[in-house]
DSSP file (Angstrom, degrees, kcal/mol; ACC not computed):
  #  RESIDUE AA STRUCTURE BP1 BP2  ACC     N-H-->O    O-->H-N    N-H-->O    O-->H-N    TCO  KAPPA ALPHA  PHI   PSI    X-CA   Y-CA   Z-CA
    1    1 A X              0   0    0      0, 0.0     2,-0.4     0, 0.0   114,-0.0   0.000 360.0 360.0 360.0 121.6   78.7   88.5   77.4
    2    2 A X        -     0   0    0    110,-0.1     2,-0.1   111,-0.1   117,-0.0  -0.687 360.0-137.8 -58.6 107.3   76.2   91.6   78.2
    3    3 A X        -     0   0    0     -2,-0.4     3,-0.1     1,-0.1    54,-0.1  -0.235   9.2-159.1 -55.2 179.1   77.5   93.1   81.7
    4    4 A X  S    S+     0   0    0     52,-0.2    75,-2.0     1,-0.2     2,-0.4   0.195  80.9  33.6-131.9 -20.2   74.3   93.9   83.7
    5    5 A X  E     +a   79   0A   0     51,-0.2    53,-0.3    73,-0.2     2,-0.3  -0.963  66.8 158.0-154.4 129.0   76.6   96.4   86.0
    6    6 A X  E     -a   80   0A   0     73,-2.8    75,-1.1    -2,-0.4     2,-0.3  -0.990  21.2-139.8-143.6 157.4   79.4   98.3   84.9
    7    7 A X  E     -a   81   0A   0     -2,-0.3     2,-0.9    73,-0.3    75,-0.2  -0.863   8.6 -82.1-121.0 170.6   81.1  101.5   86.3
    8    8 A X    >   -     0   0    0     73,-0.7     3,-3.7    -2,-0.3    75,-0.2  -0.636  21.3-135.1 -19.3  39.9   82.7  104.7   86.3
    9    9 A X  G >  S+     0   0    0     -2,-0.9     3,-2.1     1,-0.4     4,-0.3  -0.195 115.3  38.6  56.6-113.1   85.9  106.2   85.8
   10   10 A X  G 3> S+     0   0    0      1,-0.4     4,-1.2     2,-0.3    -1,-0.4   0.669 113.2  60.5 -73.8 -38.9   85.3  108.6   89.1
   11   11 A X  G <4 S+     0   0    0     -3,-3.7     4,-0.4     1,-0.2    -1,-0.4   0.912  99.8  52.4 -78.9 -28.2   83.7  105.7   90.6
   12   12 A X  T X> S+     0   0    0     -3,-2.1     3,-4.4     2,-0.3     4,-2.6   0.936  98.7  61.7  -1.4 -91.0   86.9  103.8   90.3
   13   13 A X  H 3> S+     0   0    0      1,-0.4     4,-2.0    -4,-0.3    -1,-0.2   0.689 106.3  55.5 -45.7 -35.2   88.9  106.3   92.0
   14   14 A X  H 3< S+     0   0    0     -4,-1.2     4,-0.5    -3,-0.2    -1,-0.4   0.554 105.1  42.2 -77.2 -16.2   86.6  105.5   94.7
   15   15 A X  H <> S+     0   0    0     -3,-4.4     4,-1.3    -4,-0.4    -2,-0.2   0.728 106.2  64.5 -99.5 -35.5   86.9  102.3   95.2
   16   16 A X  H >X S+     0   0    0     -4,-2.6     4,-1.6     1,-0.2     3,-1.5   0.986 101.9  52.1 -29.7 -80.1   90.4  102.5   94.8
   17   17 A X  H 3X S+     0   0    0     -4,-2.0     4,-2.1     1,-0.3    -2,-0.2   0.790 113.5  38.7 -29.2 -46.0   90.5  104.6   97.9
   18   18 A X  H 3> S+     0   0    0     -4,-0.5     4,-1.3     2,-0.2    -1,-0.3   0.693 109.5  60.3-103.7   3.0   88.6  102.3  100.4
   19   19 A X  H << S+     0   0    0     -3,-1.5     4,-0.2    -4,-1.3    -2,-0.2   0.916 102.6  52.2 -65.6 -51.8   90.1   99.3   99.0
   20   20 A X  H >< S+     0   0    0     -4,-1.6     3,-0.9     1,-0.2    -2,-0.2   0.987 124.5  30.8 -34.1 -80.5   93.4  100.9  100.1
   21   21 A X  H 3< S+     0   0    0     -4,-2.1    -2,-0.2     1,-0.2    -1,-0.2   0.358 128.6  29.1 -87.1  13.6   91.7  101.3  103.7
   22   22 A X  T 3< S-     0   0    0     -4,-1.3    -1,-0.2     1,-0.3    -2,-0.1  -0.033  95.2-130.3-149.3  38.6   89.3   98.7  104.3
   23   23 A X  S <  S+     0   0    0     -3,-0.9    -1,-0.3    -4,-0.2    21,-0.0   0.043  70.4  17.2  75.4 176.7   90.7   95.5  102.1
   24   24 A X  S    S-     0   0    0     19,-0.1    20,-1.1     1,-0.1     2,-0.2   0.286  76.0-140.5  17.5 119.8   88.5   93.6   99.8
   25   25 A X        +     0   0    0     18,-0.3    38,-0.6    36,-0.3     2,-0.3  -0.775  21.6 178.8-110.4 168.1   85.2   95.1   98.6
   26   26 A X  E     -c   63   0B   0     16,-0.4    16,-1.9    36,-0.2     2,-0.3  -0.940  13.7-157.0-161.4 144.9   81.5   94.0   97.9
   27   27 A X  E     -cD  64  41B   0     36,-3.0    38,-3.5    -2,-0.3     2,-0.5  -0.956   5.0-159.3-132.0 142.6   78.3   96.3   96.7
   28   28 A X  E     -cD  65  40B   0     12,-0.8    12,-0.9    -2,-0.3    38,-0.2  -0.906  23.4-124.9-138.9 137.7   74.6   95.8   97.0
   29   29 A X        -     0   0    0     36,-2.2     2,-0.5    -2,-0.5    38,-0.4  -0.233  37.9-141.7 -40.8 100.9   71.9   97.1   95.4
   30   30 A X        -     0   0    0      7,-0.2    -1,-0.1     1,-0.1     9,-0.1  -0.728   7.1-146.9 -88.9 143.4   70.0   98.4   98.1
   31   31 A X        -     0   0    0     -2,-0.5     6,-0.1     1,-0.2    -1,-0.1   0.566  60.5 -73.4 -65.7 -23.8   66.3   98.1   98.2
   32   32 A X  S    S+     0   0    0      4,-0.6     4,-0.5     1,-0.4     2,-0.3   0.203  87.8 129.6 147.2   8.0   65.2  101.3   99.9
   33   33 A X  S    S-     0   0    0      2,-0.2     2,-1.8     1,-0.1    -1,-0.4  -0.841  87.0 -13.1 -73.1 130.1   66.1  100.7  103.4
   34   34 A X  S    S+     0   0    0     -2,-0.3     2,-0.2    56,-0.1    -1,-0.1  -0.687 142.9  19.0-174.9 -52.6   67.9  103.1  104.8
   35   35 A X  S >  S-     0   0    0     -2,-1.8     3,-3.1     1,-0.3    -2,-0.2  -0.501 107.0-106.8-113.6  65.1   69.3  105.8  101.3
   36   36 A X  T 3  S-     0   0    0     -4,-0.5    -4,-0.6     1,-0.3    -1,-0.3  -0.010  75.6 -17.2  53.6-132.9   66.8  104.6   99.0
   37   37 A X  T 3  S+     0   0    0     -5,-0.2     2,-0.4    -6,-0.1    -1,-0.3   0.236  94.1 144.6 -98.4  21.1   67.6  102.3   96.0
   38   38 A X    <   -     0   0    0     -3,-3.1    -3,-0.1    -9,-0.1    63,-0.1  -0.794  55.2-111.5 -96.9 123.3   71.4  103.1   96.3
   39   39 A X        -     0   0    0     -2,-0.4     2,-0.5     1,-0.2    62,-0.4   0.364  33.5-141.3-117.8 135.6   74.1  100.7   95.6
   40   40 A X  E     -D   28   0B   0    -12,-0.9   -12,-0.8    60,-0.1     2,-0.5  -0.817  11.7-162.6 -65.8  87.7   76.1   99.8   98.7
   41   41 A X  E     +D   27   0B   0     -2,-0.5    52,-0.7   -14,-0.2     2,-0.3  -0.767  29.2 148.7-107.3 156.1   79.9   99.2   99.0
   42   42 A X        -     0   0    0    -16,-1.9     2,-0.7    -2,-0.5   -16,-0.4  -0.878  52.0 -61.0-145.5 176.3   81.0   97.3  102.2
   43   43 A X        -     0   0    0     -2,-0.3     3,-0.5   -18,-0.2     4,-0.5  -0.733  61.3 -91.1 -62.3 118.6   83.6   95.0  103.0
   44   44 A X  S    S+     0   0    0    -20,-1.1   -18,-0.1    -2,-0.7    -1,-0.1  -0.083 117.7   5.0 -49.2 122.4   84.0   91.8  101.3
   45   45 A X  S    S+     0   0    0      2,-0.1    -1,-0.2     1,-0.1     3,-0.1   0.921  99.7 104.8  79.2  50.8   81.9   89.3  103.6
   46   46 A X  S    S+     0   0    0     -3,-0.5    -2,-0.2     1,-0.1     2,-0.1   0.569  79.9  58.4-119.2 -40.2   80.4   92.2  106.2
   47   47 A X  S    S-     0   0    0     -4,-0.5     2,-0.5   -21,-0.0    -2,-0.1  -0.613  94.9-136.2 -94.7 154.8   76.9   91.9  104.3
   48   48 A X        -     0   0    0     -2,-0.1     2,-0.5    -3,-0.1    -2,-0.0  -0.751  23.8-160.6 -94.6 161.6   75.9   88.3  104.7
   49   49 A X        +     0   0    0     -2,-0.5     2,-0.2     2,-0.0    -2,-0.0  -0.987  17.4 164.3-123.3 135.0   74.6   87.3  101.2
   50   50 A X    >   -     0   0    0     -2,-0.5     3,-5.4     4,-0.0     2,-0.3  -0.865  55.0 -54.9-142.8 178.6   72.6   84.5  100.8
   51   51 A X  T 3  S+     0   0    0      1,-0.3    -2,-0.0    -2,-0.2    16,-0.0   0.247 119.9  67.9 -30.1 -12.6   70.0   82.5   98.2
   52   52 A X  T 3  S+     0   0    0     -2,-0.3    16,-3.5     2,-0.0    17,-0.5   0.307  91.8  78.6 -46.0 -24.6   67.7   86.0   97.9
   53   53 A X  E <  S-E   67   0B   0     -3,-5.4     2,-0.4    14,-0.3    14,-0.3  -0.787  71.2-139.7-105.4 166.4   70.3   87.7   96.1
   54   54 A X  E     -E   66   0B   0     12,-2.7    12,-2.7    -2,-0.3     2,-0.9  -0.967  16.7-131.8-116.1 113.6   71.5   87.8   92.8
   55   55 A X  E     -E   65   0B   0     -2,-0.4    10,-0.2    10,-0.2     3,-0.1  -0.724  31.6-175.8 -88.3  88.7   75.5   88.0   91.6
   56   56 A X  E     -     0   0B   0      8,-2.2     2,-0.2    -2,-0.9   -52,-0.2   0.827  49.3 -94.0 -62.0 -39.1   74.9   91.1   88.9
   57   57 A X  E     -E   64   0B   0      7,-1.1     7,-0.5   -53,-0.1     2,-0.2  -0.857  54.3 -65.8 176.2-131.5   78.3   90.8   87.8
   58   58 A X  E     -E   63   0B   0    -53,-0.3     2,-0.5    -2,-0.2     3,-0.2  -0.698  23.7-157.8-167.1 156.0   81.5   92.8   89.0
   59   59 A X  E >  S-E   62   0B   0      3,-0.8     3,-4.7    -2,-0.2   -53,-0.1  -0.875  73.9 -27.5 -83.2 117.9   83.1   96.0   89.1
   60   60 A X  T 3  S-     0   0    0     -2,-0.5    -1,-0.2     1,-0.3     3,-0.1   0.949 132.4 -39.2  63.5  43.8   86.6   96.9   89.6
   61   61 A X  T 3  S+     0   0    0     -3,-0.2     2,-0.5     1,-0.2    -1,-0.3   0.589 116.9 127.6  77.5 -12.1   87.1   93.6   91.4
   62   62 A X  E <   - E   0  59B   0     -3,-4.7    -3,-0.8   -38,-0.1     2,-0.3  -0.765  57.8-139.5-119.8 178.5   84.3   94.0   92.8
   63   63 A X  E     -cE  26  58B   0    -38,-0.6   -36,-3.0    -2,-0.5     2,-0.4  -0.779  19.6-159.0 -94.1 137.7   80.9   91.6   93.3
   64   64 A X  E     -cE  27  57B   0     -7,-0.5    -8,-2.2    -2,-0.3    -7,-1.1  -0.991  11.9-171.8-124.8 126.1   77.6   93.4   92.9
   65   65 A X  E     -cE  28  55B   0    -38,-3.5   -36,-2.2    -2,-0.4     2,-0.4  -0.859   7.4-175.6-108.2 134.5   74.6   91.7   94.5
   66   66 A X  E     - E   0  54B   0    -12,-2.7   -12,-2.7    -2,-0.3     2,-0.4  -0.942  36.2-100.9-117.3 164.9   70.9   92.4   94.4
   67   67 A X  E >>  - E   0  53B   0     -2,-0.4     3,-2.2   -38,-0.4     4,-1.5  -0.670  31.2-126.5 -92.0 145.4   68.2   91.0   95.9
   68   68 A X  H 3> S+     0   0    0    -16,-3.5     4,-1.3    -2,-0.4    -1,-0.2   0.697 108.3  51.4 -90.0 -21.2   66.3   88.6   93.7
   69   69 A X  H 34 S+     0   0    0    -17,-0.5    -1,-0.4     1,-0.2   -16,-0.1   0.711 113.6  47.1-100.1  19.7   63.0   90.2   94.2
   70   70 A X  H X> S+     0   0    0     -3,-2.2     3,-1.1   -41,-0.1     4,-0.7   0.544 107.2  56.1 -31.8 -60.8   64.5   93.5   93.3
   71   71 A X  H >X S+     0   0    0     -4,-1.5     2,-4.9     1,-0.3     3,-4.3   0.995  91.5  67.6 -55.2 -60.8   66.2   92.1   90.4
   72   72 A X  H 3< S+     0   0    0     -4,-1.3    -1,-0.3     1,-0.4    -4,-0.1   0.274 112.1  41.2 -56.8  21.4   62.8   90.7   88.8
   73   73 A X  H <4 S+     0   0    0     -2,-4.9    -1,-0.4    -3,-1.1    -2,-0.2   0.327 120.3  43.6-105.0 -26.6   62.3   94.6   88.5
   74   74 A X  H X< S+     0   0    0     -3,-4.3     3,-2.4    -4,-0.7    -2,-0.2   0.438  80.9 102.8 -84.3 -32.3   65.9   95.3   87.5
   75   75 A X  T 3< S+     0   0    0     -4,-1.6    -3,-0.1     1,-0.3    -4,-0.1   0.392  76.3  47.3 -92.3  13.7   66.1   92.7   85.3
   76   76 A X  T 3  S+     0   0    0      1,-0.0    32,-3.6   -72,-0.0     2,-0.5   0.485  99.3  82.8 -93.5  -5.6   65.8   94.9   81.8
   77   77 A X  B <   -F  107   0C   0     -3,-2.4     2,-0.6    30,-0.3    30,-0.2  -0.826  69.1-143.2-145.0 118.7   68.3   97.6   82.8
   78   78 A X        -     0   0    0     28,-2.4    28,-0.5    -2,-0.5     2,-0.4  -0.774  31.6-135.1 -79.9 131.0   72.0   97.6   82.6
   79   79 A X  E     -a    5   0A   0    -75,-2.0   -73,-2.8    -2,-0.6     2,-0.3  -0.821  16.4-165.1 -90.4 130.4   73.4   99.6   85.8
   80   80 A X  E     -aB   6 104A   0     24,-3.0     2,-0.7    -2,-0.4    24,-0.5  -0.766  10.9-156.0 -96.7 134.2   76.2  102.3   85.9
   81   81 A X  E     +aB   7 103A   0    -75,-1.1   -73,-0.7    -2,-0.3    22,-0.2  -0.842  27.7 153.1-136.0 122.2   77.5  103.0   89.4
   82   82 A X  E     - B   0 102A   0     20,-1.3    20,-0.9    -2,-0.7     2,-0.2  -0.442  32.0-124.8-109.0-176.2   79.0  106.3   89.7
   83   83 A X  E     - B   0 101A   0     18,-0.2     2,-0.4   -75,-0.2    18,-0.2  -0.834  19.4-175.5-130.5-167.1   79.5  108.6   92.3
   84   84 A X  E     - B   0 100A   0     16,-1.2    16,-1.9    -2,-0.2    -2,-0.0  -0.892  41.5 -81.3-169.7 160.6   78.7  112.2   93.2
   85   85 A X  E    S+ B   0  99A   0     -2,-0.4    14,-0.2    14,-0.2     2,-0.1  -0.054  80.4  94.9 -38.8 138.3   79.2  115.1   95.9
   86   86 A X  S    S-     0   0    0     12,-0.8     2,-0.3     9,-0.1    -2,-0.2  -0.288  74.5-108.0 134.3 152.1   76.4  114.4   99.0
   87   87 A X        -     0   0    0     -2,-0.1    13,-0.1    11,-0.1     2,-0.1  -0.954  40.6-154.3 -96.4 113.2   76.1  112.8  102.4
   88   88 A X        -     0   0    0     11,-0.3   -53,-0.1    -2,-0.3    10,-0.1  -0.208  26.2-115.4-106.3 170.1   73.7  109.6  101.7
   89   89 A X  S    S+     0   0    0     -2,-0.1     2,-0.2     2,-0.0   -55,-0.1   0.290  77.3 105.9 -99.4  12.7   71.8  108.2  104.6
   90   90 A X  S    S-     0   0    0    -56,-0.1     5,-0.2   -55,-0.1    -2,-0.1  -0.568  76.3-119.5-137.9 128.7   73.8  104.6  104.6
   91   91 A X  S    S+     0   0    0     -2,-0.2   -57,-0.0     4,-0.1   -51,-0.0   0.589  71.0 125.3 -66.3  -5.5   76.2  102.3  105.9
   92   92 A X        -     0   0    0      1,-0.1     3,-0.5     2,-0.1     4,-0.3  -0.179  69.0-113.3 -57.5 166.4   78.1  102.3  103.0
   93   93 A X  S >  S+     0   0    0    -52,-0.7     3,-0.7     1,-0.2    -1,-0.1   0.918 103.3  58.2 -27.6 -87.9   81.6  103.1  102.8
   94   94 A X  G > >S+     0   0    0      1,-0.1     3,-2.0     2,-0.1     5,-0.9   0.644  76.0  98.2 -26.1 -39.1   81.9  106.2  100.9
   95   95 A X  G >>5S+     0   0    0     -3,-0.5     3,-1.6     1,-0.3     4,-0.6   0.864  82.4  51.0 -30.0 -69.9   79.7  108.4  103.3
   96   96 A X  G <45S+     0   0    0     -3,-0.7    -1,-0.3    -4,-0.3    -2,-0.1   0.088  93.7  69.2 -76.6  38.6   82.6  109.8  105.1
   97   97 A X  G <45S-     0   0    0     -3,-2.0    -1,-0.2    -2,-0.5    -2,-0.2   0.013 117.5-111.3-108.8   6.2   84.1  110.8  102.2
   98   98 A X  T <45S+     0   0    0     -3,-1.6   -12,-0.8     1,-0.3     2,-0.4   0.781  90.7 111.1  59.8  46.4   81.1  113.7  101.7
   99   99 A X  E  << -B   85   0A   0     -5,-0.9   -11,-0.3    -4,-0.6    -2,-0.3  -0.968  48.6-174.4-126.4 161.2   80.2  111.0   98.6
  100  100 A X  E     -B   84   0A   0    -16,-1.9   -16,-1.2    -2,-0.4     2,-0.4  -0.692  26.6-125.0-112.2-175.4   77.6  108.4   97.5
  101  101 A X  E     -B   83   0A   0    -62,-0.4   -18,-0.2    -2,-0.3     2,-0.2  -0.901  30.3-168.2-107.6 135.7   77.5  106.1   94.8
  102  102 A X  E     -B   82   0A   0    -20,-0.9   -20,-1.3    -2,-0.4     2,-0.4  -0.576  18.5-120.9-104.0 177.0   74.4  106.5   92.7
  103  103 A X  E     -B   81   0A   0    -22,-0.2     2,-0.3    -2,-0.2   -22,-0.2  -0.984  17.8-172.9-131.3 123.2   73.0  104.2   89.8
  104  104 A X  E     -B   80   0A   0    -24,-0.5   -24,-3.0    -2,-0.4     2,-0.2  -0.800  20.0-176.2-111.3 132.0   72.5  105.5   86.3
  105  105 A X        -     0   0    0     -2,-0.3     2,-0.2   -26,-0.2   -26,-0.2  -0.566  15.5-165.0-128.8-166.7   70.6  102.5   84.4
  106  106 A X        -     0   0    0    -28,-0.5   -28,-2.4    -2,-0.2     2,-0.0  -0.808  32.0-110.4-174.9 129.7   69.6  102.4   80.6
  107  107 A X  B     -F   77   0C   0     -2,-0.2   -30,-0.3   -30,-0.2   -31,-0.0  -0.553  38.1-109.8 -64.2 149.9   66.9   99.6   79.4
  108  108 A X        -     0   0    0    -32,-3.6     2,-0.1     3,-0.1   -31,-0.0  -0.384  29.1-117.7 -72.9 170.9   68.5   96.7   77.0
  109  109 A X     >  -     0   0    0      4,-0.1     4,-1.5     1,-0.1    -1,-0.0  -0.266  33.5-102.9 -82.0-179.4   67.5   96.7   73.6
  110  110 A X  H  > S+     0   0    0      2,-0.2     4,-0.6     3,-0.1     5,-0.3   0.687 122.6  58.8 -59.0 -38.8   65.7   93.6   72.7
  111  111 A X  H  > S+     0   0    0      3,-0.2     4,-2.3     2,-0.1     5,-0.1   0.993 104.9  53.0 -75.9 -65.6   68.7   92.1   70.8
  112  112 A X  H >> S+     0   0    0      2,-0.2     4,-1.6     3,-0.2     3,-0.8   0.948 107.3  52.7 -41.2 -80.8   70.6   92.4   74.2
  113  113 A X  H >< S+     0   0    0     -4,-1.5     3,-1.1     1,-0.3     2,-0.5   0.367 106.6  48.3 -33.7-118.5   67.8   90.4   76.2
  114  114 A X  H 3X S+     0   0    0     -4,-0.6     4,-1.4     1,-0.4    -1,-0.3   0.408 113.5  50.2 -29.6 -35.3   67.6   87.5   74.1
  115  115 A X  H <X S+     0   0    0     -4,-2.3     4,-1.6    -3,-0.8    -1,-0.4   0.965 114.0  47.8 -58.5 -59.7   71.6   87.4   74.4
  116  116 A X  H <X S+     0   0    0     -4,-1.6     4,-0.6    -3,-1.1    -1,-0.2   0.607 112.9  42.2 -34.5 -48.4   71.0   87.7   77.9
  117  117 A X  H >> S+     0   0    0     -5,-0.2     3,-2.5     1,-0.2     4,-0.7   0.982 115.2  53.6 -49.9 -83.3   68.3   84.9   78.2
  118  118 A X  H 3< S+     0   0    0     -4,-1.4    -2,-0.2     1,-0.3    -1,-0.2   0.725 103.2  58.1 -26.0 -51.7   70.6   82.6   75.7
  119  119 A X  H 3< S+     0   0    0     -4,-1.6    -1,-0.3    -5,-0.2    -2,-0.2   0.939 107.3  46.4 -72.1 -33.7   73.5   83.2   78.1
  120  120 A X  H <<        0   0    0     -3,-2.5    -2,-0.3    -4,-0.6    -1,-0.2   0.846 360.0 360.0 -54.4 -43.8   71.3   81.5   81.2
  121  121 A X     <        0   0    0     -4,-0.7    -3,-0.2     0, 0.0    -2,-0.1   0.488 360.0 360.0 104.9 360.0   70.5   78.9   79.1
C-alpha cells in the first residue's frame, strides 16, 4: 500500500504532546477556512466527519480526513505533515504551542497512481 499522508519526525513530537493533554487525536485537511489549506489536529470526535470527507490514511495513530471535493484536487499528491515555529489563524491544537502544522506534498509518479487506483479496485 501507497500512504497518501505520512509525517514527520518533529511532527510526532507534537502529537505526542497533545495526545498526553487532550486524549485521542484526529486531523483535517482544511480547506481554507480560517489558516488556509492547513491540516487540523483536534480531538478524536470534536470535528464531526461525515460522507463529504475522505479517510487519507493515518498518522501516528492518528486519522487524517479531507473533504472529498478537496481531495479530487489532492488526489495526485502524497502529503507530509510537519510542523514549524508561527501562530496559525486556527482552531487547531498546536496554536498555543507558538506552532502550526504545515503540509509539504510531492506528486505520485504514474507507477504509484495505477497502484493506487488497483488498490480501490
Amino acid at each position: 500500500m501507497i500512504p497518501r499522508v505520512l509525517v514527520t519526525p518533529a511532527a510526532i513530537e507534537i502529537i505526542d504532546k497533545l495526545r498526553a493533554e487532550h486524549g485521542e487525536l484526529m486531523f483535517h485537511q482544511s480547506g481554507g477556512c480560517c489558516d488556509g489549506s492547513a491540516p487540523m489536529c483536534f480531538p478524536a470526535g470534536e470535528l464531526m466527519i461525515n460522507e463529504t470527507d475522505v479517510l487519507l490514511g493515518r498518522i501516528h495513530g492518528c486519522n487524517f480526513y479531507m473533504a472529498k471535493d478537496q481531495f479530487e484536487y489532492w488526489q495526485h499528491t502524497q502529503l507530509t505533515v510537519d510542523i514549524t515555529p508561527g501562530r496559525g489563524a486556527s482552531f487547531s491544537l498546536e496554536i498555543p504551542l507558538g506552532l502550526r502544522f504545515i503540509i509539504q506534498s510531492r506528486l505520485f509518479s504514474d507507477e504509484e497512481l495505477a497502484a493506487l487506483k488497483a488498490e480501490v479496485g
